[in-house]
MOPAC internal coordinates of N, CA, C and O (Angstrom, degrees):
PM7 1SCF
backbone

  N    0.0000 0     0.00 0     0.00 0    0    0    0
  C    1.4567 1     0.00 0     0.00 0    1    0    0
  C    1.5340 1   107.77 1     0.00 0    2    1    0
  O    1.2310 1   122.60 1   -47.53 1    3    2    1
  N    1.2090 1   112.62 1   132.47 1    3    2    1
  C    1.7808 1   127.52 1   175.42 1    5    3    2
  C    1.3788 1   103.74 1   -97.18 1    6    5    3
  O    1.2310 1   120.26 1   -47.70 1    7    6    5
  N    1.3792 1   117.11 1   132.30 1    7    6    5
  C    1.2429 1   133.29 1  -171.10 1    9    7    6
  C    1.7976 1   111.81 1  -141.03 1   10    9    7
  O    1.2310 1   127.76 1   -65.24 1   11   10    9
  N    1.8087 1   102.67 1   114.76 1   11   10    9
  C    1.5446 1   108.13 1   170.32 1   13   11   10
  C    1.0988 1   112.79 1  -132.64 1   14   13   11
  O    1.2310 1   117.28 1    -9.71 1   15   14   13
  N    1.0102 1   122.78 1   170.29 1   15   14   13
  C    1.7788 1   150.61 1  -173.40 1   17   15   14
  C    1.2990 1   128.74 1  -161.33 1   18   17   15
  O    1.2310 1   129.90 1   -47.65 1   19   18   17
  N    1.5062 1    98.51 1   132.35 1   19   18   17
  C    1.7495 1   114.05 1  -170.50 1   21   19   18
  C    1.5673 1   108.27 1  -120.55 1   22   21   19
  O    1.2310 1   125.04 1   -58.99 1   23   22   21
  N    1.4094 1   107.92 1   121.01 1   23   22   21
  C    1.5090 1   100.45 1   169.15 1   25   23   22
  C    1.7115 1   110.33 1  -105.98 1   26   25   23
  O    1.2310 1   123.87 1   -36.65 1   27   26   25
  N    1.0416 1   110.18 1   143.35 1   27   26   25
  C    1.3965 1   120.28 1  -153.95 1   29   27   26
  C    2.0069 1    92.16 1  -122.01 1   30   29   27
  O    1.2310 1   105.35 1   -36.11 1   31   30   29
  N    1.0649 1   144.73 1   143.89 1   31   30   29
  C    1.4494 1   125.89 1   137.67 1   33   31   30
  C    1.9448 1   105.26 1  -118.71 1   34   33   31
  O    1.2310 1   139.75 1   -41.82 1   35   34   33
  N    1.8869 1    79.31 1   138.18 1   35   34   33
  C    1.9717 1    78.92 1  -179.66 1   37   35   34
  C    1.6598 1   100.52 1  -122.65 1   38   37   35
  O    1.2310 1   128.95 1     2.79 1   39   38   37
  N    1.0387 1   100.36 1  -177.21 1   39   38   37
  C    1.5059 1   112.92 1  -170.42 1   41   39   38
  C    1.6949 1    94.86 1  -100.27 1   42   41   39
  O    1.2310 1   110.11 1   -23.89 1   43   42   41
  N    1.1316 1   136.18 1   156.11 1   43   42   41
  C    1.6888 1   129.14 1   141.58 1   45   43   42
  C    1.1731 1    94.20 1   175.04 1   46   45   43
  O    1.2310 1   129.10 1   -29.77 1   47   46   45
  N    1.6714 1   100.07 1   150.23 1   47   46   45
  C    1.7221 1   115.35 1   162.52 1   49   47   46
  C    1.3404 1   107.06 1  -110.47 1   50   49   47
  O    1.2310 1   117.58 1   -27.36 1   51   50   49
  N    1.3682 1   122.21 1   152.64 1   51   50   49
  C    1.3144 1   164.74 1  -120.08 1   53   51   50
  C    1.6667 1   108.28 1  -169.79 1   54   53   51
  O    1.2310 1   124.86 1   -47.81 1   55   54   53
  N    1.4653 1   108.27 1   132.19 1   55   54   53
  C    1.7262 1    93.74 1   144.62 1   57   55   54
  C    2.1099 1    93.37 1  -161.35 1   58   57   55
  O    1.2310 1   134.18 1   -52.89 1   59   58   57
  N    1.2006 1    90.19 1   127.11 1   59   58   57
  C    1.5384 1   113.07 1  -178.42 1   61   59   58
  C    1.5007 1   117.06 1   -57.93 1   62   61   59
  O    1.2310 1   126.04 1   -22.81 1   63   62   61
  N    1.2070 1   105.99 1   157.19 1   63   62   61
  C    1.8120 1   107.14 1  -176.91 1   65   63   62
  C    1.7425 1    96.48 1  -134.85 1   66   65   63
  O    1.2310 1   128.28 1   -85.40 1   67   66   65
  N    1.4139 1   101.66 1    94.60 1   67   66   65
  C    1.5332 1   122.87 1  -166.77 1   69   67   66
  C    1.5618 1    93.37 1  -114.10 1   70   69   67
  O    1.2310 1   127.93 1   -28.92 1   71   70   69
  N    1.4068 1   102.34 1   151.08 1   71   70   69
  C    1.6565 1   121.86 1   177.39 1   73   71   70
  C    1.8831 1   115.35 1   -91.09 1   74   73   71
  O    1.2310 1   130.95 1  -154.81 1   75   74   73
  N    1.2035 1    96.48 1    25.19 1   75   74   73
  C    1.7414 1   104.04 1   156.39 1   77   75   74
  C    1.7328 1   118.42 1  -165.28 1   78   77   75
  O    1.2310 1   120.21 1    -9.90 1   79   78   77
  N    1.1041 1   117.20 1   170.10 1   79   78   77
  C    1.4364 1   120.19 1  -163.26 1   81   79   78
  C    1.7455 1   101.84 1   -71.04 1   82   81   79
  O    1.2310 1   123.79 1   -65.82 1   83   82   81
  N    1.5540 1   110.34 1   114.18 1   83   82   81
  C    1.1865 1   138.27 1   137.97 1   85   83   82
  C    1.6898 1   159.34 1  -108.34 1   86   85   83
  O    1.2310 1   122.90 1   -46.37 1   87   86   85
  N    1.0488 1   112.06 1   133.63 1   87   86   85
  C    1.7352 1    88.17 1  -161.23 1   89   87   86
  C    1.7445 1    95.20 1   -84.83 1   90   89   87
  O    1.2310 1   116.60 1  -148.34 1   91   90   89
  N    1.4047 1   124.07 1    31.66 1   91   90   89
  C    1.0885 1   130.49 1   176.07 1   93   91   90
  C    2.0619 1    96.68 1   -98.03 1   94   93   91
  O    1.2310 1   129.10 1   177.93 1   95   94   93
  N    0.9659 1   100.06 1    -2.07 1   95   94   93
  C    1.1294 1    96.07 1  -156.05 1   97   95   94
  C    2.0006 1    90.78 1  -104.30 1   98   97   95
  O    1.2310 1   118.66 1  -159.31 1   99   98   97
  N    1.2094 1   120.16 1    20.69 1   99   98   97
  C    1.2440 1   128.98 1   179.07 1  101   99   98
  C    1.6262 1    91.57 1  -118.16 1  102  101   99
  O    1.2310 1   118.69 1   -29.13 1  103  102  101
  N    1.2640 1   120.10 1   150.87 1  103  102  101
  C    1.4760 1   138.25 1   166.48 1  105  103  102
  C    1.5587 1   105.89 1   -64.11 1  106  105  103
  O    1.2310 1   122.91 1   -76.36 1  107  106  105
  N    1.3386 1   112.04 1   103.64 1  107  106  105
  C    1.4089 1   143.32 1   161.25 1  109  107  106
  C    1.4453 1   123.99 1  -102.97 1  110  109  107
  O    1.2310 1   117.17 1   -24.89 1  111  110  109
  N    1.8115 1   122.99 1   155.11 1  111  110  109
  C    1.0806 1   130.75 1   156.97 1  113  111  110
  C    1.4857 1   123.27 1   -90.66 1  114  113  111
  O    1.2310 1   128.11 1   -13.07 1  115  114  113
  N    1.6108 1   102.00 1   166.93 1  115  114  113
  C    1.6632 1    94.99 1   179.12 1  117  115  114
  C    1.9163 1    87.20 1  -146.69 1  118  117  115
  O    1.2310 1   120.07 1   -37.69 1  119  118  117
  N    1.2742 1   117.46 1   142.31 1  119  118  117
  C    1.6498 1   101.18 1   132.00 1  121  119  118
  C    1.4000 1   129.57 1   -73.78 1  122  121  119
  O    1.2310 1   110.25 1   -97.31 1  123  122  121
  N    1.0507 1   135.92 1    82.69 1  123  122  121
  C    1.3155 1   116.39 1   171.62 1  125  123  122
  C    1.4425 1   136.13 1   -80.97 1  126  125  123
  O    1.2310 1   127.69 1   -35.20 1  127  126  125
  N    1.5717 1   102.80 1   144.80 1  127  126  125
  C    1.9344 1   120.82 1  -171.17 1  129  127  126
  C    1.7751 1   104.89 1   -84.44 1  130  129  127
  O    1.2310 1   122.99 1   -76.41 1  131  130  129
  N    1.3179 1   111.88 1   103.59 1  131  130  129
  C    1.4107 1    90.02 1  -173.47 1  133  131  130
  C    1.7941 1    94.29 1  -112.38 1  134  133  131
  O    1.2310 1   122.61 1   -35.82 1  135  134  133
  N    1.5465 1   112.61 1   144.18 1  135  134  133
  C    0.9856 1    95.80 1   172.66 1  137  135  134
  C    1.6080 1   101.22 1  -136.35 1  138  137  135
  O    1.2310 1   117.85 1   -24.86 1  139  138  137
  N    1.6743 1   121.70 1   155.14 1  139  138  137
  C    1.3596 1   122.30 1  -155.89 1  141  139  138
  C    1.4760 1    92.03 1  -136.51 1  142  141  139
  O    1.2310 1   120.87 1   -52.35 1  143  142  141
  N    1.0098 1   115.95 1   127.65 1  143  142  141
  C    1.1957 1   141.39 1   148.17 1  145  143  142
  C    1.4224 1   146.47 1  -114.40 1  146  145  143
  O    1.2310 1   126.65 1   -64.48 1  147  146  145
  N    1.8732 1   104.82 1   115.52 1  147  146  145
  C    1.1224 1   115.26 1  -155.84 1  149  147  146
  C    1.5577 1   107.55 1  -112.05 1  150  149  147
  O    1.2310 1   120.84 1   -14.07 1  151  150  149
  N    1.7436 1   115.99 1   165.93 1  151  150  149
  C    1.8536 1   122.59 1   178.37 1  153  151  150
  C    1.5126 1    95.50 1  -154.29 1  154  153  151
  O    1.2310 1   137.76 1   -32.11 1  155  154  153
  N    1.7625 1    83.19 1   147.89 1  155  154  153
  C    1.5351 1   111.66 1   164.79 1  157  155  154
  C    1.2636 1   139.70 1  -152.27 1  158  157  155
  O    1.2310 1   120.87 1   -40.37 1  159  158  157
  N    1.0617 1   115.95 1   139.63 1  159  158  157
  C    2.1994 1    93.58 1  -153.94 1  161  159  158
  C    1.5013 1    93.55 1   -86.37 1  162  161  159
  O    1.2310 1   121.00 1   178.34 1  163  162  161
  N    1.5355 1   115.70 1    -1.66 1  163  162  161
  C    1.3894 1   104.80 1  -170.89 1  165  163  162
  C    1.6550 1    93.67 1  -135.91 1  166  165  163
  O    1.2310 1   122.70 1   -31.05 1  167  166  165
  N    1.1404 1   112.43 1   148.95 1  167  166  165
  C    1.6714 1   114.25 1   176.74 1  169  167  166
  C    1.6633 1   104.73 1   -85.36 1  170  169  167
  O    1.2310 1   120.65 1    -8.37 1  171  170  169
  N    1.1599 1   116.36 1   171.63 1  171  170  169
  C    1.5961 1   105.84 1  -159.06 1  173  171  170
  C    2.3553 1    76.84 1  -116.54 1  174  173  171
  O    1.2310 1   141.25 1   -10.53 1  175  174  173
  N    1.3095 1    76.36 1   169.47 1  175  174  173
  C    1.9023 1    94.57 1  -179.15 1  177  175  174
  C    1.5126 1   112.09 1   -33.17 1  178  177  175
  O    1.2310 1   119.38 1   128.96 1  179  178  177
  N    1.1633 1   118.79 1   -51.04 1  179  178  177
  C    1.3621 1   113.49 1  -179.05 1  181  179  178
  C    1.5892 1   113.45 1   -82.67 1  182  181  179
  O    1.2310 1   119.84 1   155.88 1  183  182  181
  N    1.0021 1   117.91 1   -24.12 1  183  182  181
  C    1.9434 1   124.03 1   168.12 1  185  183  182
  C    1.0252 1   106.49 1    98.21 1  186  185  183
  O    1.2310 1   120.75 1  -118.06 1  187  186  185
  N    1.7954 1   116.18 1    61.94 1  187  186  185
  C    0.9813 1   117.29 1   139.03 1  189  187  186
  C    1.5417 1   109.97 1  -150.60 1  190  189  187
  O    1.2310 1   123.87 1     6.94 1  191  190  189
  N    1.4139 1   110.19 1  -173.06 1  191  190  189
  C    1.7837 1   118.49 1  -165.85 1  193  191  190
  C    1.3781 1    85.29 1   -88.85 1  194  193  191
  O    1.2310 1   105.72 1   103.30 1  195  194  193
  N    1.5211 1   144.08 1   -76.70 1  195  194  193
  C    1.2018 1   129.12 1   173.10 1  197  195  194
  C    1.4724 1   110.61 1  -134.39 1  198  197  195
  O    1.2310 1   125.10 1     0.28 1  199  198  197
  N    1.4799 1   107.81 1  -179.72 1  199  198  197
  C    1.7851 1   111.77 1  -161.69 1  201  199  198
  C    1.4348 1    94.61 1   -71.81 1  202  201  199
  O    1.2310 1   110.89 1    -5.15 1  203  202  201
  N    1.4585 1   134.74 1   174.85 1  203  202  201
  C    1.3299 1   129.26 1   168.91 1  205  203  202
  C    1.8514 1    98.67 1   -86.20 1  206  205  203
  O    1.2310 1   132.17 1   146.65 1  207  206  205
  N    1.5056 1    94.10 1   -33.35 1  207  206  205
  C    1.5664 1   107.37 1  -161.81 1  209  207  206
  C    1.5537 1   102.05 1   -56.59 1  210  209  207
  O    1.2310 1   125.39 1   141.77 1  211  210  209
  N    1.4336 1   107.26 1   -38.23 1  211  210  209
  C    2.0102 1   105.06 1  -163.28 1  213  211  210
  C    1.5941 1    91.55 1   -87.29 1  214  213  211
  O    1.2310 1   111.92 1   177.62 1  215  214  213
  N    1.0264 1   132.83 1    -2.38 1  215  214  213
  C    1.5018 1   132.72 1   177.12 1  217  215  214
  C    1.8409 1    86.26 1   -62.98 1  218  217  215
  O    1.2310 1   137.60 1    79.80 1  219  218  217
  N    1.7307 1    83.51 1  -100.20 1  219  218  217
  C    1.9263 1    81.19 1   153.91 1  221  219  218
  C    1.2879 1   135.38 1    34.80 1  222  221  219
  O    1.2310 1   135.59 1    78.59 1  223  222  221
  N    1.3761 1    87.43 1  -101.41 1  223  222  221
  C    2.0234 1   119.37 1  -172.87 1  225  223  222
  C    1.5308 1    86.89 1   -59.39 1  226  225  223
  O    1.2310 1   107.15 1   123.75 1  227  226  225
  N    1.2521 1   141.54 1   -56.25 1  227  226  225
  C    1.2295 1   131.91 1  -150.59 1  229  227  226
  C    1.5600 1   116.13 1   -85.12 1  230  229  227
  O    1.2310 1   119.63 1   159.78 1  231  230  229
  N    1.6857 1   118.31 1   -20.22 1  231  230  229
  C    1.2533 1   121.74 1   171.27 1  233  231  230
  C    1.4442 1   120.43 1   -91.52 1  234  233  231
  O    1.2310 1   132.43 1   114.57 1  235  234  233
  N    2.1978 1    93.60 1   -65.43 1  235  234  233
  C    1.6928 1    76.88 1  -162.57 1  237  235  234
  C    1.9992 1    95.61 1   -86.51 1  238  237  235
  O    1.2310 1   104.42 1   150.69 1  239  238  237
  N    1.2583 1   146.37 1   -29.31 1  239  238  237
  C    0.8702 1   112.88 1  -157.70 1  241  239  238
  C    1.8996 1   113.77 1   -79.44 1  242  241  239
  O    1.2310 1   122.69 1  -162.95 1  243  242  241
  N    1.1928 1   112.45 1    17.05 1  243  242  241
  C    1.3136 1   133.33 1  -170.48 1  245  243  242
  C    1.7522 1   105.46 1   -86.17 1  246  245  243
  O    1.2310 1   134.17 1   111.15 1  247  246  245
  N    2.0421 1    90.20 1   -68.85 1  247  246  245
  C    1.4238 1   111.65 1   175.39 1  249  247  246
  C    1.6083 1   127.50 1  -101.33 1  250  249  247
  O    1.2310 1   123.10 1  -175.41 1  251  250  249
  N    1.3005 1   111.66 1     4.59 1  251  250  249
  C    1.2878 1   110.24 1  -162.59 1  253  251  250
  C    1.9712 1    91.48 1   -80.06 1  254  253  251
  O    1.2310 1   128.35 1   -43.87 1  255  254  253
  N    1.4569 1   101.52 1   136.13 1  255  254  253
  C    1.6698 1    94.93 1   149.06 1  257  255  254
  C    1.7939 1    96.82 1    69.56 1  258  257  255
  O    1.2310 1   121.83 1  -145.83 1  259  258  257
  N    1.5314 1   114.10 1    34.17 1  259  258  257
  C    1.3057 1   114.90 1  -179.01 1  261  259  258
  C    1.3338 1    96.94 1  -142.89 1  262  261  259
  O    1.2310 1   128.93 1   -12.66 1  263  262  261
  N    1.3743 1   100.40 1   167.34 1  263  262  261
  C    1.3234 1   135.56 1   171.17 1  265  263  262
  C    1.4998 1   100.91 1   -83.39 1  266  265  263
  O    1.2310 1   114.04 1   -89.43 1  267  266  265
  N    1.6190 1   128.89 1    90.57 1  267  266  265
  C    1.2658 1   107.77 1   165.07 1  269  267  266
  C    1.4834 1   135.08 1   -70.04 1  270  269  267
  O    1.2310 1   120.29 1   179.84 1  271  270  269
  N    1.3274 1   117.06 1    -0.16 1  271  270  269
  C    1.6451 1   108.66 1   160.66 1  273  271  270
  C    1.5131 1   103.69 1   -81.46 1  274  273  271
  O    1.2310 1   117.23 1   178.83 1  275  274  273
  N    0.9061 1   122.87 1    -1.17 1  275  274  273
  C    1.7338 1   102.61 1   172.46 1  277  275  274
  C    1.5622 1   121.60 1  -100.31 1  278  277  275
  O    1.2310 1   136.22 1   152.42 1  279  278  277
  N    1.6645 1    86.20 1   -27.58 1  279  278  277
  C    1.9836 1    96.78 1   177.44 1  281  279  278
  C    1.2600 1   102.57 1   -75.90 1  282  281  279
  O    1.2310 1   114.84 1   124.04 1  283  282  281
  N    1.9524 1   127.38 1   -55.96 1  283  282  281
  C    1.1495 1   103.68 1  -156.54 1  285  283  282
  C    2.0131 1   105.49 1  -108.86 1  286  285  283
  O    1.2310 1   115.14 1     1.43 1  287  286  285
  N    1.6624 1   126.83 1  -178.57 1  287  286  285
  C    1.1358 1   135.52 1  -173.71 1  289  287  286
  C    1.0335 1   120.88 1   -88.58 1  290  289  287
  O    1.2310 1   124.75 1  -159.79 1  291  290  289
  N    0.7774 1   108.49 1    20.21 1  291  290  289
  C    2.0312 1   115.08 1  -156.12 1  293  291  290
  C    1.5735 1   102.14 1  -157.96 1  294  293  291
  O    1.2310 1   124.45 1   -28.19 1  295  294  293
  N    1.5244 1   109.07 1   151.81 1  295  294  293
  C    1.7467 1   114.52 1  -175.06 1  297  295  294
  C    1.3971 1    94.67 1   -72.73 1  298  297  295
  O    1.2310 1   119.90 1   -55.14 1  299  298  297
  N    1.8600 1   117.79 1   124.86 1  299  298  297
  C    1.0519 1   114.61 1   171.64 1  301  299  298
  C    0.9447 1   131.84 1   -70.78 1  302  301  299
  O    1.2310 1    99.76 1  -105.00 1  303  302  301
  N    1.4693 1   154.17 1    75.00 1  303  302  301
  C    1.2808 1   151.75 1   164.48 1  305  303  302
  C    1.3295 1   113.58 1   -75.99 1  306  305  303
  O    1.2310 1   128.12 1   -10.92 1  307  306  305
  N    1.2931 1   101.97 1   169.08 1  307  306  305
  C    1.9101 1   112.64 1  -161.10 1  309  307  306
  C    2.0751 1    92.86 1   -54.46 1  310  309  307
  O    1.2310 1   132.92 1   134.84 1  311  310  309
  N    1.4969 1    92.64 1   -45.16 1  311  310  309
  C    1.8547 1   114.60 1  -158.62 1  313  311  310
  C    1.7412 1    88.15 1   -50.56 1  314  313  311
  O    1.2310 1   126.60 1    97.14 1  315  314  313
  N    1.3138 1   104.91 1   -82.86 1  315  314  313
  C    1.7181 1   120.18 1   175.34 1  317  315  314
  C    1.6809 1    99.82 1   -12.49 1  318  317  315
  O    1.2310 1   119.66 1    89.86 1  319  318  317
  N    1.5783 1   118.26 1   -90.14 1  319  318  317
  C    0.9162 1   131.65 1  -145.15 1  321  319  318
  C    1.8699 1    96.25 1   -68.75 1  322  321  319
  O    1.2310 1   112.35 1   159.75 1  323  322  321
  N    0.8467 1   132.05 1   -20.25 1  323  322  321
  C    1.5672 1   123.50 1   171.50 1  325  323  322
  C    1.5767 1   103.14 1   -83.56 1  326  325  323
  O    1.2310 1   121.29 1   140.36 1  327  326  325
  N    1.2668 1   115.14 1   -39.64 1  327  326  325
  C    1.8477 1    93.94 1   165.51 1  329  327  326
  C    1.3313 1   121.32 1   -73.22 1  330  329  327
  O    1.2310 1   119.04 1  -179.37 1  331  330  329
  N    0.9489 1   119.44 1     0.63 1  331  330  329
  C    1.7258 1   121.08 1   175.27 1  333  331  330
  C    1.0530 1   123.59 1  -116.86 1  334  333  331
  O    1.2310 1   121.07 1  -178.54 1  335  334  333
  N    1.3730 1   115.57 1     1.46 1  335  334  333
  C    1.6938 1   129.12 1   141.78 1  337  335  334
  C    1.4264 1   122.88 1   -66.90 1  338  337  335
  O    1.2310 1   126.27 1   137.18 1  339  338  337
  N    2.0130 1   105.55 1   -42.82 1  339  338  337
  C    0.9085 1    92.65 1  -170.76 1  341  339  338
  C    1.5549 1   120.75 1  -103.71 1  342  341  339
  O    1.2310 1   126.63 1  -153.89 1  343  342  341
  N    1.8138 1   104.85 1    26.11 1  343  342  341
  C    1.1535 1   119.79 1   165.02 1  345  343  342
  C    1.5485 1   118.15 1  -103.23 1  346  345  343
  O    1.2310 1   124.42 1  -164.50 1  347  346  345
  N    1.2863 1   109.13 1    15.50 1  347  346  345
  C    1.2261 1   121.26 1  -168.84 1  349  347  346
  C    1.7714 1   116.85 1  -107.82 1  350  349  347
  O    1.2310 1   125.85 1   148.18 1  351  350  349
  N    1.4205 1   106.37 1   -31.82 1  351  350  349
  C    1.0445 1   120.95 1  -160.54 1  353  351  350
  C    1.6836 1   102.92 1  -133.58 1  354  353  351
  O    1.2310 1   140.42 1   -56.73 1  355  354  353
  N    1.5185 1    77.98 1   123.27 1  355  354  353
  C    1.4760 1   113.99 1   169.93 1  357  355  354
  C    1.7552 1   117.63 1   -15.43 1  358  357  355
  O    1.2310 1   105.73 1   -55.80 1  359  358  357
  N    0.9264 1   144.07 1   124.20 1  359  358  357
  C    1.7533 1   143.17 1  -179.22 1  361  359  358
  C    1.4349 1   108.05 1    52.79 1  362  361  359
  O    1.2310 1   118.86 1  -144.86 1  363  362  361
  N    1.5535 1   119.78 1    35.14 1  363  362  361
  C    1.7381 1    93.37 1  -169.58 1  365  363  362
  C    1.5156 1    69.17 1  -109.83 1  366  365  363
  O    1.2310 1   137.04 1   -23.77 1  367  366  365
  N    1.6833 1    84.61 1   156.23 1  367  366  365
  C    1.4857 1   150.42 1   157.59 1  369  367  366
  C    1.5876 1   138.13 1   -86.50 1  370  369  367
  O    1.2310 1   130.00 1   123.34 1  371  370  369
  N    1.6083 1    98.31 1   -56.66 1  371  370  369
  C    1.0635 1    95.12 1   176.69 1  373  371  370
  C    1.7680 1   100.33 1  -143.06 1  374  373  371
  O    1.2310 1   118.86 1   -19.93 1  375  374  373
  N    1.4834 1   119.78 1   160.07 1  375  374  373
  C    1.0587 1   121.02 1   151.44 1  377  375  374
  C    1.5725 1   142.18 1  -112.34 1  378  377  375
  O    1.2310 1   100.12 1   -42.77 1  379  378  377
  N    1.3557 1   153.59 1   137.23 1  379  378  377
  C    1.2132 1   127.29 1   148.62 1  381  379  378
  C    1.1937 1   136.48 1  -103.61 1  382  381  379
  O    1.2310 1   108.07 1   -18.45 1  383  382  381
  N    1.5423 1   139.90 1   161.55 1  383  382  381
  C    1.1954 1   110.50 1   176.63 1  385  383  382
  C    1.2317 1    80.02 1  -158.62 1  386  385  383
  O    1.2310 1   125.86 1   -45.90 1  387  386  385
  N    1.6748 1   106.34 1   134.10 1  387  386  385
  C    1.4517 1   122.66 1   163.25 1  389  387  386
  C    1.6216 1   110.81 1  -123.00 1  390  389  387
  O    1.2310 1   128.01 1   -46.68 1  391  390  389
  N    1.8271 1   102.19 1   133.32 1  391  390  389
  C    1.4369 1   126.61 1  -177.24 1  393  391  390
  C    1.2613 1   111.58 1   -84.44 1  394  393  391
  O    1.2310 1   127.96 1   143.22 1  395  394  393
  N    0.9862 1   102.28 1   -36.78 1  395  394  393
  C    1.9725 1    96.10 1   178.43 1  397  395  394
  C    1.8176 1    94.34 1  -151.94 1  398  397  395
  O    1.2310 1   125.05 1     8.55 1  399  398  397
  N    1.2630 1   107.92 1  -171.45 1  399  398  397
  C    1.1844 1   123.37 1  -173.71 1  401  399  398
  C    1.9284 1   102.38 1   -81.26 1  402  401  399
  O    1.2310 1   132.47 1   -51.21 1  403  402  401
  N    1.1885 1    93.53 1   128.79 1  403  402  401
  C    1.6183 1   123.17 1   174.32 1  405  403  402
  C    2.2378 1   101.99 1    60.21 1  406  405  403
  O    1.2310 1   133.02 1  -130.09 1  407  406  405
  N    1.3418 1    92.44 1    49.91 1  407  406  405
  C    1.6883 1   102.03 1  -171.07 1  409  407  406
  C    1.7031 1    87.54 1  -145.88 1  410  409  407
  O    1.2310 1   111.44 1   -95.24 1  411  410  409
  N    1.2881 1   133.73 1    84.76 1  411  410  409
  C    1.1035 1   143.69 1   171.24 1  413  411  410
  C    1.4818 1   107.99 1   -99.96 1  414  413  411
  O    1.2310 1   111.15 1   -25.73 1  415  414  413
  N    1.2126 1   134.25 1   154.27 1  415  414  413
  C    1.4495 1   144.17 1   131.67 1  417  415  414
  C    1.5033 1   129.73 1  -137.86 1  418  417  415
  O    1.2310 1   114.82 1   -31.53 1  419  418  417
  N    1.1485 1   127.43 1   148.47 1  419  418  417
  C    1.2482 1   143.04 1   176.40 1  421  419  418
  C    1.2143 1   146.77 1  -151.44 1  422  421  419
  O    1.2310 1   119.54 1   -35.56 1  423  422  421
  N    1.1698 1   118.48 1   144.44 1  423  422  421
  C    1.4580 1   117.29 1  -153.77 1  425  423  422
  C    1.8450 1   101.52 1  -119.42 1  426  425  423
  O    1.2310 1   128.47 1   -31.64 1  427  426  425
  N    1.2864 1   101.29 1   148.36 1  427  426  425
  C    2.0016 1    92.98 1  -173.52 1  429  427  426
  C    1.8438 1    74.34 1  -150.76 1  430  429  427
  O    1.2310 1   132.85 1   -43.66 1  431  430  429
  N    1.5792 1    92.78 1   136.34 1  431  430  429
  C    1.8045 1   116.35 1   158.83 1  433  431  430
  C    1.3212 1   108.66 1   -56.04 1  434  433  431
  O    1.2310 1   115.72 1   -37.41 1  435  434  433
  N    1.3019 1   125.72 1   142.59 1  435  434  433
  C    1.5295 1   132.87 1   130.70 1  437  435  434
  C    1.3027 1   123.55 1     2.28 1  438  437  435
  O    1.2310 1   120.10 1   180.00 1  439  438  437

């Protein structure tokens, strides 16, 4: 098994639609650390598990420097947005994504 990982950090604000009083629930920024981790038991034609570049294309130029309630369909939370990275991108496995310092979440397939 071939195993890579890209850590990316993007800029975006967010603000959640939660069922009790938060001031999360006002339009905020974050840097976020996203990191993706991908596998393949076989290397693909050019020899590798996936491009670094479409890692990339699929995070920050997607989310970087956005409003994620407008880019993505779903309430962005850290949880959300690491399964929809790692349904997004080619061989992933697992995702992480941390919003602020010591506030991580992540999501990993079956």
């Amino acid at each position: 098994m071939y195993y890579v990982s890209k850590r990316l950090e993007i800029s975006a604000a967010h603000r959640l639609e939660l069922d009790y009083p938060s001031k999360c629930t006002r339009l905020h920024g974050h840097n976020w650390i996203v990191t993706v981790h991908c596998r393949a038991a076989e290397l693909n034609a050019n020899g590798m598990v996936t491009d670094f570049t479409d890692i990339k294309k699929i995070v920050s130029e997607r989310l970087d420097h956005s409003c994620l309630n407008d880019t993505l369909d779903f309430n962005p939370t850290a949880e959300n947005i690491a399964r929809w990275i790692c349904d997004n991108v080619a061989n992933c496995y697992r995702v992480e994504v941390q919003e602020s310092e010591g506030n991580t979440a992540a999501y990993e397939k079956d």
